[in-house]
N, CA, C and O atoms as CSV, one atom per row, in Angstrom:
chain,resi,resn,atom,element,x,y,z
A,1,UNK,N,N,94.513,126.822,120.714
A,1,UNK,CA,C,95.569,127.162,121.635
A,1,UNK,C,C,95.161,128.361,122.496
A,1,UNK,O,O,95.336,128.382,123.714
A,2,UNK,N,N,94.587,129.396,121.769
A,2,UNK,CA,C,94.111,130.458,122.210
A,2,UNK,C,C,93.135,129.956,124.011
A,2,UNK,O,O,93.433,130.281,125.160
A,3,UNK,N,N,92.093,129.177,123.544
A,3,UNK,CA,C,91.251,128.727,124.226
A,3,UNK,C,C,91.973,127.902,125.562
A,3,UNK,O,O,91.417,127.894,126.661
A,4,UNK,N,N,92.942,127.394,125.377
A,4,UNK,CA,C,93.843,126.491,126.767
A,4,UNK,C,C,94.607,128.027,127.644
A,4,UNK,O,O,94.667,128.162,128.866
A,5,UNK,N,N,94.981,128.764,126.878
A,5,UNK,CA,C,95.521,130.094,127.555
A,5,UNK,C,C,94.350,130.691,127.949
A,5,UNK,O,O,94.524,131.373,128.959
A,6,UNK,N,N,93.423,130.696,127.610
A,6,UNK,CA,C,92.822,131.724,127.970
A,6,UNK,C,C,91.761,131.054,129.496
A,6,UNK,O,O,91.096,131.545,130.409
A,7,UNK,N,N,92.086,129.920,129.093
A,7,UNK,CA,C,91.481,128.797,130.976
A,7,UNK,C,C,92.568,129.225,131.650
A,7,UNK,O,O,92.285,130.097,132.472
A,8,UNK,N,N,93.815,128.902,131.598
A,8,UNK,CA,C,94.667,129.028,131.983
A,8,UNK,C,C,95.114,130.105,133.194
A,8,UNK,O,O,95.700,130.007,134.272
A,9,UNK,N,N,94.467,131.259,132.357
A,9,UNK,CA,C,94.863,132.716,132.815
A,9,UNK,C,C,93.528,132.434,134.384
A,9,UNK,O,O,93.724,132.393,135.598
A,10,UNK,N,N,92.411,132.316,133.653
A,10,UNK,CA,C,91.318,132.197,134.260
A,10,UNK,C,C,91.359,131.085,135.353
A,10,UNK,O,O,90.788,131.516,136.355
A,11,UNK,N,N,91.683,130.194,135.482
A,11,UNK,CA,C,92.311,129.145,136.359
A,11,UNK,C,C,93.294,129.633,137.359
A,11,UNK,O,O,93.236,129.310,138.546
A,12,UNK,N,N,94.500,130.678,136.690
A,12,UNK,CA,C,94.784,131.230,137.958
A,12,UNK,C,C,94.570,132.233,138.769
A,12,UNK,O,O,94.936,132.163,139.942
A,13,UNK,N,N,93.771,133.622,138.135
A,13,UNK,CA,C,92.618,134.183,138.659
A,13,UNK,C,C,91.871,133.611,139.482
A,13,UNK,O,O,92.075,133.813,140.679
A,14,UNK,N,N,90.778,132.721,139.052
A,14,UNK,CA,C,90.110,131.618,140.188
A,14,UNK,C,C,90.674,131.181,141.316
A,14,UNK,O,O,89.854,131.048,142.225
A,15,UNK,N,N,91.945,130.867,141.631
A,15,UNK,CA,C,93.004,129.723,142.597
A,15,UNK,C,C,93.287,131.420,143.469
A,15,UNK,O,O,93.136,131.616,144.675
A,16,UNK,N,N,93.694,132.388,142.493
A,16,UNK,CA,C,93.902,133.582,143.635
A,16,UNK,C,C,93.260,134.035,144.100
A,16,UNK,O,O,93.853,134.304,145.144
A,17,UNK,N,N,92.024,134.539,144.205
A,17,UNK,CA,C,90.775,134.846,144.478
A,17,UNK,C,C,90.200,133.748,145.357
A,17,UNK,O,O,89.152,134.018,145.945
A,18,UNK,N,N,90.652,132.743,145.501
A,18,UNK,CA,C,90.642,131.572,146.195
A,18,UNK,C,C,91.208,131.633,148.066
A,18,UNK,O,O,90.768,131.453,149.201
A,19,UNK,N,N,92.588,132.057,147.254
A,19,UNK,CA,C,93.374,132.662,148.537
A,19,UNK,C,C,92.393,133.443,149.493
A,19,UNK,O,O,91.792,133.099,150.511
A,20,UNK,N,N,92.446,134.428,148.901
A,20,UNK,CA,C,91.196,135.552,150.119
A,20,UNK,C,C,90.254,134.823,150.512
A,20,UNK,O,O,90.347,134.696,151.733
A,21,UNK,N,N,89.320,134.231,150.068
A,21,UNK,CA,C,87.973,133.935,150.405
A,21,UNK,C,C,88.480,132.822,151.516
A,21,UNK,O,O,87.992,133.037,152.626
A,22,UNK,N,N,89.329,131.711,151.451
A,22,UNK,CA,C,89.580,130.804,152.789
A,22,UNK,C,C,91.050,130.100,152.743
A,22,UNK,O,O,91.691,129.880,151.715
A,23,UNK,N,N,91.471,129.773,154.163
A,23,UNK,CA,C,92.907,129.961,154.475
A,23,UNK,C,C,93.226,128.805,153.230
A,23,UNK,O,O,92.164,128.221,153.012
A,24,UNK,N,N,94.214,128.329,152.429
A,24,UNK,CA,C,94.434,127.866,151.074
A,24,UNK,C,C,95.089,125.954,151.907
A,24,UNK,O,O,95.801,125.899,152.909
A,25,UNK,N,N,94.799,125.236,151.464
A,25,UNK,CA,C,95.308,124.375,152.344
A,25,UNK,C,C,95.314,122.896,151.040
A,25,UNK,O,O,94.879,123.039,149.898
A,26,UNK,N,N,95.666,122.108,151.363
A,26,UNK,CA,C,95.039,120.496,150.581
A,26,UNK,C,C,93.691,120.612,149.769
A,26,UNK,O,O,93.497,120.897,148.587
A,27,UNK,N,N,92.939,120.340,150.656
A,27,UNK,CA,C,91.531,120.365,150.019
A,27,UNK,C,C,90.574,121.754,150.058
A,27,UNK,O,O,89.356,121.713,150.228
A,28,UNK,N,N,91.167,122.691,149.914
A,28,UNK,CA,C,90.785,123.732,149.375
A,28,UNK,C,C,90.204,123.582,147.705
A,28,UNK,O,O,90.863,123.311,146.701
A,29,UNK,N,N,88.978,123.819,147.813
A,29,UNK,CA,C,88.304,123.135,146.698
A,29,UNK,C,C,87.524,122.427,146.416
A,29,UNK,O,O,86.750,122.592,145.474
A,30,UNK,N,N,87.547,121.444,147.190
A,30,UNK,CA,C,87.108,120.048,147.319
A,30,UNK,C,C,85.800,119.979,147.164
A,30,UNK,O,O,85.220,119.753,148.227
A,31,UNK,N,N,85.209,120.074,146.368
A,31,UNK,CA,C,83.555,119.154,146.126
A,31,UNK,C,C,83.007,120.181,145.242
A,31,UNK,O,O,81.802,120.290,145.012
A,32,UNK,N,N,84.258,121.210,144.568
A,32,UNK,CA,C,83.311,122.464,143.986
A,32,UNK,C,C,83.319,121.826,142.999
A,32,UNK,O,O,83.290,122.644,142.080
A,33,UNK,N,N,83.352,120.417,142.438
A,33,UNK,CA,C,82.880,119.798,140.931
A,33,UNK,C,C,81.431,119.810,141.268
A,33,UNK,O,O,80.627,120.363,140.518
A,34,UNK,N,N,81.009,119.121,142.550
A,34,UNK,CA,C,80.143,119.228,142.321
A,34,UNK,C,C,79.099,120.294,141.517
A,34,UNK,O,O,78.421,120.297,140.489
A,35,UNK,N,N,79.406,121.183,142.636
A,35,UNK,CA,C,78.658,122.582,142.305
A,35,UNK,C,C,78.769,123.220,140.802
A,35,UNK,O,O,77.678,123.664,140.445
A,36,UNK,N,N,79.661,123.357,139.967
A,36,UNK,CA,C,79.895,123.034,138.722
A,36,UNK,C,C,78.931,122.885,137.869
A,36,UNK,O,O,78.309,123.597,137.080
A,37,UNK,N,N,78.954,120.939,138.467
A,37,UNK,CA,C,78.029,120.416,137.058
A,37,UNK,C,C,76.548,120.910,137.636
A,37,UNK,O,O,75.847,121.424,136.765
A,38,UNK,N,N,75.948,120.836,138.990
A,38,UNK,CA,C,75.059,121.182,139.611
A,38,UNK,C,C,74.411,123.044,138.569
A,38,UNK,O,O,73.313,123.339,138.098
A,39,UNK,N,N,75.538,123.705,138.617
A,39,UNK,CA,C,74.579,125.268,138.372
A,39,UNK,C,C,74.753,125.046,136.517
A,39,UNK,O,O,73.857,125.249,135.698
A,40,UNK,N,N,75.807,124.701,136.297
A,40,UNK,CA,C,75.312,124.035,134.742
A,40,UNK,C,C,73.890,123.052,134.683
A,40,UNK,O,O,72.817,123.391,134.185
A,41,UNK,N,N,74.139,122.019,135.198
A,41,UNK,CA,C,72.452,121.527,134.657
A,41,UNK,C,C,71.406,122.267,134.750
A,41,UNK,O,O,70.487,122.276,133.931
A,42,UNK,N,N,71.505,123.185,136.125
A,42,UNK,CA,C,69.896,124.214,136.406
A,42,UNK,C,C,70.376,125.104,135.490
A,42,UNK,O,O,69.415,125.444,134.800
A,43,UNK,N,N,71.380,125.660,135.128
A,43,UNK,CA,C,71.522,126.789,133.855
A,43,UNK,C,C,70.840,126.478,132.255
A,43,UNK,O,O,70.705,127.260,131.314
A,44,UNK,N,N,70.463,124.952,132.375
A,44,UNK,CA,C,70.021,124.385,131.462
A,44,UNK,C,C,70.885,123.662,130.160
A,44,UNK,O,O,70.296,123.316,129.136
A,45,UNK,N,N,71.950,123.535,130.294
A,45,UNK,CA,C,73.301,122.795,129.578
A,45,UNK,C,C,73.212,121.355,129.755
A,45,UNK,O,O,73.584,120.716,130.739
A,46,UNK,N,N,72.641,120.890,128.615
A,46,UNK,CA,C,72.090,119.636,128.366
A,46,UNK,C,C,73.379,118.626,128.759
A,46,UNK,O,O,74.566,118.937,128.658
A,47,UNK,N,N,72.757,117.115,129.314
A,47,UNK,CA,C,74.470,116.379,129.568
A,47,UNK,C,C,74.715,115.474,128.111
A,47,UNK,O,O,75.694,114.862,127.685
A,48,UNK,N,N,73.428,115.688,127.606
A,48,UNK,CA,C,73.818,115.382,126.107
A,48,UNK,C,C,74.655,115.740,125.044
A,48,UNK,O,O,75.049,115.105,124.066
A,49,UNK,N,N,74.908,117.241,125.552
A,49,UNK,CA,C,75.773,117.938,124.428
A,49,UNK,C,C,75.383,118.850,123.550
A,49,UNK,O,O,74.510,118.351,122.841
A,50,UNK,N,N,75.614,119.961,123.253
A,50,UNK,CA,C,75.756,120.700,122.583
A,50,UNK,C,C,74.335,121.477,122.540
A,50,UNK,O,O,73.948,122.010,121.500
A,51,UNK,N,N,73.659,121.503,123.624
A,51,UNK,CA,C,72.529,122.708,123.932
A,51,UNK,C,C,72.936,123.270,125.317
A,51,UNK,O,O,73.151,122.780,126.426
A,52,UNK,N,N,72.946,124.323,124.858
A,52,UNK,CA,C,73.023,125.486,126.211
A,52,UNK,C,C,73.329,126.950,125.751
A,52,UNK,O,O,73.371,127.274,124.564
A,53,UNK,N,N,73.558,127.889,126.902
A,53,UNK,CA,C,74.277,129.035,126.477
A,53,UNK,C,C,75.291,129.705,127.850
A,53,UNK,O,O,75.347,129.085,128.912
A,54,UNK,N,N,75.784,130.560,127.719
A,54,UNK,CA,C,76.448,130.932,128.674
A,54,UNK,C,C,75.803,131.754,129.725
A,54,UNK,O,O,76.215,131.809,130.884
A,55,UNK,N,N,74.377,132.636,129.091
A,55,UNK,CA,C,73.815,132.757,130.256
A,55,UNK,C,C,73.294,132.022,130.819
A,55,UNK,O,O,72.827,132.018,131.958
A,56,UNK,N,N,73.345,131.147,129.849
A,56,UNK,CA,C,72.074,130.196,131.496
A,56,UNK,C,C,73.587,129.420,132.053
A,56,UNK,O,O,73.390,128.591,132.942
A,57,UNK,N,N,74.177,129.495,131.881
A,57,UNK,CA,C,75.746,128.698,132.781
A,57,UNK,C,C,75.792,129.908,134.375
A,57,UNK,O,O,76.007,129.680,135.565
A,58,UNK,N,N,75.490,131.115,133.640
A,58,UNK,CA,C,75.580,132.195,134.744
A,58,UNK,C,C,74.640,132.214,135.725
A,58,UNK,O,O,74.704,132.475,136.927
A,59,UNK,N,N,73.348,131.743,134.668
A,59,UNK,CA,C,72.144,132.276,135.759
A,59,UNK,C,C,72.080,130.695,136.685
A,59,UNK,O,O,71.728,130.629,137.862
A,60,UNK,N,N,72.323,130.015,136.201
A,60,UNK,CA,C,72.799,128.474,137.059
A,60,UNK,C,C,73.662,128.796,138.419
A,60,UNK,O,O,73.228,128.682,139.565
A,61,UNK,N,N,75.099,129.261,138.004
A,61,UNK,CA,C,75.571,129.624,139.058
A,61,UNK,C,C,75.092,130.528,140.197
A,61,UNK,O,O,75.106,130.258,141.398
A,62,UNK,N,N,74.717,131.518,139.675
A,62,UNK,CA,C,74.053,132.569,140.631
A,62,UNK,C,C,72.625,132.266,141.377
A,62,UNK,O,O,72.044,132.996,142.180
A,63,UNK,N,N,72.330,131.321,141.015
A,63,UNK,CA,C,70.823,130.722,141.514
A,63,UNK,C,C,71.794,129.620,141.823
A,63,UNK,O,O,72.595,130.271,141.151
A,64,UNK,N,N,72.582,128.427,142.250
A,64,UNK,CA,C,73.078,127.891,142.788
A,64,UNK,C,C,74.034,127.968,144.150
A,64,UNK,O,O,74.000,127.344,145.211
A,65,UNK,N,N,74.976,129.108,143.591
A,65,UNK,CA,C,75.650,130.025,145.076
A,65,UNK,C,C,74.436,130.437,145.954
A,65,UNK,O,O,74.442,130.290,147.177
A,66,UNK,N,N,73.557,130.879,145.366
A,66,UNK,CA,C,72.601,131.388,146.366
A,66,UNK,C,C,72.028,130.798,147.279
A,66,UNK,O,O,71.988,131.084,148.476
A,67,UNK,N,N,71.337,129.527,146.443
A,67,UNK,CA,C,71.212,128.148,146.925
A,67,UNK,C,C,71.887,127.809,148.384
A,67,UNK,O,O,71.400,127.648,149.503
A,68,UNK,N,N,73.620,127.760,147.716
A,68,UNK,CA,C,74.103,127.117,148.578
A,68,UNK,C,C,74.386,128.121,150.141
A,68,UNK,O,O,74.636,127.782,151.297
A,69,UNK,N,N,74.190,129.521,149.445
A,69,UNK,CA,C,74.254,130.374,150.775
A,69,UNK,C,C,73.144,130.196,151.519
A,69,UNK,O,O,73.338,129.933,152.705
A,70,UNK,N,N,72.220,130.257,151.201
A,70,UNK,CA,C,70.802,130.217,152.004
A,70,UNK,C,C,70.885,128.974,153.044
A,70,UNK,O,O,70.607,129.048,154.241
A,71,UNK,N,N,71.319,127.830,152.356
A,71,UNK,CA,C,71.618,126.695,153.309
A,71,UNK,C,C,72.486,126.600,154.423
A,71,UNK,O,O,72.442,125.867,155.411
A,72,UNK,N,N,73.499,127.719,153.984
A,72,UNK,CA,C,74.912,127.713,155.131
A,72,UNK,C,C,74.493,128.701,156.307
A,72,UNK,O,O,75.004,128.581,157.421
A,73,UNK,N,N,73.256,129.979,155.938
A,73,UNK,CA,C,72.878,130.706,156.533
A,73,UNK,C,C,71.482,130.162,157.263
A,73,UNK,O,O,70.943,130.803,158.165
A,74,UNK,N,N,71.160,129.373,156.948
A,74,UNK,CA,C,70.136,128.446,157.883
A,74,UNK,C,C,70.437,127.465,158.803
A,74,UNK,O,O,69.650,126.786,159.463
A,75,UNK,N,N,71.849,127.443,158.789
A,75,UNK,CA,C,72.355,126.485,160.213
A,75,UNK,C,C,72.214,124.942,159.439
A,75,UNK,O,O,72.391,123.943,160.137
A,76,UNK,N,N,71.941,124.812,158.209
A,76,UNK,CA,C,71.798,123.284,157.435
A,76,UNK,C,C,73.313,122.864,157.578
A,76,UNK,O,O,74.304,123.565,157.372
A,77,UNK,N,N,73.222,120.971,158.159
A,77,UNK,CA,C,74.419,120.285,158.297
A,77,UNK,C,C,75.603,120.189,156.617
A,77,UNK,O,O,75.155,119.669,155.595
A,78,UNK,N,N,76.684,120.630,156.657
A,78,UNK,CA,C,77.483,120.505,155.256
A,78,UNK,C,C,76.624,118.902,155.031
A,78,UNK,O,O,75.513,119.312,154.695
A,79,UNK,N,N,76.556,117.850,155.030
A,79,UNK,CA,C,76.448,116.969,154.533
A,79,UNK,C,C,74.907,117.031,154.105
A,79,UNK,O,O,74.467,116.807,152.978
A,80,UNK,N,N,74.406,117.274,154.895
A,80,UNK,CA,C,72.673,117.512,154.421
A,80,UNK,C,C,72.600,118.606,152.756
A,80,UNK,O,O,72.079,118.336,151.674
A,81,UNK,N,N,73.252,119.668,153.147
A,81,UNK,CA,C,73.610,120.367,152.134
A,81,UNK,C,C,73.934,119.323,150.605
A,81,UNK,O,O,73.261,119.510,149.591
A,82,UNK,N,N,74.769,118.518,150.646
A,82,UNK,CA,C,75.027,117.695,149.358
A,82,UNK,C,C,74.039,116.751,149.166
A,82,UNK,O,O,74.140,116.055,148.156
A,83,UNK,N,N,72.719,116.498,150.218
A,83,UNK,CA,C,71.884,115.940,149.895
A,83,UNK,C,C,70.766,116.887,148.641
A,83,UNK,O,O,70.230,116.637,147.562
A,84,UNK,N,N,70.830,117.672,149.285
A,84,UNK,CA,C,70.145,118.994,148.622
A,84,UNK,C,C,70.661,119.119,147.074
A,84,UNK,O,O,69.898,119.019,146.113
A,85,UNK,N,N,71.906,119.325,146.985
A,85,UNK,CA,C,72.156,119.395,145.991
A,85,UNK,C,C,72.183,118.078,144.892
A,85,UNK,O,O,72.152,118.113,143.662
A,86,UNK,N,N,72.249,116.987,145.756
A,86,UNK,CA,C,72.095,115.418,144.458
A,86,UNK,C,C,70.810,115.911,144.879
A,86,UNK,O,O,71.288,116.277,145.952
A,87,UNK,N,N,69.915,116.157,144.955
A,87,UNK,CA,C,68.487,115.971,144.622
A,87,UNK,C,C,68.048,116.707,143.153
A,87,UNK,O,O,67.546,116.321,142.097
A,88,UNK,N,N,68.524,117.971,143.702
A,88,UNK,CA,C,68.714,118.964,142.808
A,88,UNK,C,C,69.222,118.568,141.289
A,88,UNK,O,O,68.641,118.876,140.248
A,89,UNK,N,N,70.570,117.734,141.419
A,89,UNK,CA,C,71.254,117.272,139.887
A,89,UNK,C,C,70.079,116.454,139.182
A,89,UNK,O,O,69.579,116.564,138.063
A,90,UNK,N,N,69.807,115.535,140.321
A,90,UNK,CA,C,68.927,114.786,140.202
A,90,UNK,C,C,67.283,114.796,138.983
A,90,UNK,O,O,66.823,114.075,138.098
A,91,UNK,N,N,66.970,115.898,139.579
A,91,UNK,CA,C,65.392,115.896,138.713
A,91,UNK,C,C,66.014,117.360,137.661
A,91,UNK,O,O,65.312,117.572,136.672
A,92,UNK,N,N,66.777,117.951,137.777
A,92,UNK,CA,C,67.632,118.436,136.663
A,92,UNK,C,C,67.913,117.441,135.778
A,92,UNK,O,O,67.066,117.176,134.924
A,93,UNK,N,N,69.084,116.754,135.822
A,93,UNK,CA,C,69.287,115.549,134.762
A,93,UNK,C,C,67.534,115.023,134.670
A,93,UNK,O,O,67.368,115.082,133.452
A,94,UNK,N,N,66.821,114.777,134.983
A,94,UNK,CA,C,65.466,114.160,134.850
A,94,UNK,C,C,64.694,115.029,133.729
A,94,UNK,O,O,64.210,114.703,132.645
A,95,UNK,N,N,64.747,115.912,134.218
A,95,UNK,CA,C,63.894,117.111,133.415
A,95,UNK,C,C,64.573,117.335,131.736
A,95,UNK,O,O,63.936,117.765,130.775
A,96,UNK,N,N,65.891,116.946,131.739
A,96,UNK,CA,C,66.874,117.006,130.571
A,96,UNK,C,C,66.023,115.675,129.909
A,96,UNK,O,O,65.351,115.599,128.880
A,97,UNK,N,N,66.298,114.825,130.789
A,97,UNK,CA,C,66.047,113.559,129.950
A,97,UNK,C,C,65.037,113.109,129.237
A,97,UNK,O,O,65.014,112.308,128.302
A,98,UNK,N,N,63.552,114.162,130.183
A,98,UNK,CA,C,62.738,114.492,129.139
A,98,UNK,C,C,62.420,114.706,128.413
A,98,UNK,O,O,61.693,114.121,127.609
A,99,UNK,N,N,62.983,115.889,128.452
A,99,UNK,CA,C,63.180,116.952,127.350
A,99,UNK,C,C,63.753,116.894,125.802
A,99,UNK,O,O,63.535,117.448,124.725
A,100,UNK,N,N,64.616,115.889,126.351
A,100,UNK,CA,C,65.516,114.947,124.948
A,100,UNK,C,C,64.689,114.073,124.540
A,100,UNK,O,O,64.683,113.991,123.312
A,101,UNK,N,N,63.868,113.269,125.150
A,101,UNK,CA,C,62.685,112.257,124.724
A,101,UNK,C,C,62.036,112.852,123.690
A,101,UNK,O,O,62.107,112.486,122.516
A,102,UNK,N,N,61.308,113.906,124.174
A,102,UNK,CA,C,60.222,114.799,123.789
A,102,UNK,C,C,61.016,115.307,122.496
A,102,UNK,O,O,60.351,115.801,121.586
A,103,UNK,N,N,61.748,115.256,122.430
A,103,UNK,CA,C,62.888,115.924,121.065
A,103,UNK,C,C,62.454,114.692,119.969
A,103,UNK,O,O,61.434,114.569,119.290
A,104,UNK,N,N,63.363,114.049,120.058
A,104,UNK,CA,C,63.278,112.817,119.219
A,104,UNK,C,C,61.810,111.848,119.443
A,104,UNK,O,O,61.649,110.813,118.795
């Protein structure tokens, strides 16, 4: 229970902090799943389950935002941008799937 309150709180922190950064509208939001599962897989959080840690969830994100700034600051088209990034999930999940091979 603890754990649903404590998203909760954090969920609406996130949504307010939301507010400032751009005018709040419908799709305010919209495609940040992607980005998500994207700085989790490069953080190294297996889609298998139950390998990872929270820094690498961090260092995923922060090497992913960056990512995605560098692209917005290079004049790259938004849609080209999500090419970038399925490439990215892409040989991420690949490199996992290895990696799990190589396990078993």
């Amino acid at each position: 229970m603890g754990v649903f309150i404590m998203a909760g709180v954090f969920y609406g922190l996130g949504a307010f902090f939301e507010i400032f950064k751009a005018n709040a509208n419908a799709g305010t939001g919209q495609g940040y799943e992607l980005d998500a599962i994207a700085a989790c897989v490069i953080g190294g959080i297996s889609f298998s389950g139950g390998v990872g840690k929270i820094s690498g969830a961090v260092a995923g994100v922060i090497t992913f935002t960056g990512l995605t700034y560098c692209l917005t600051f290079l004049g790259i088209d938004t849609n080209l941008q999500f090419v970038f990034k399925g490439v990215i999930i892409i040989a991420a999940v690949a490199l996992d799937s290895i990696k799990n091979l190589r396990h078993k």
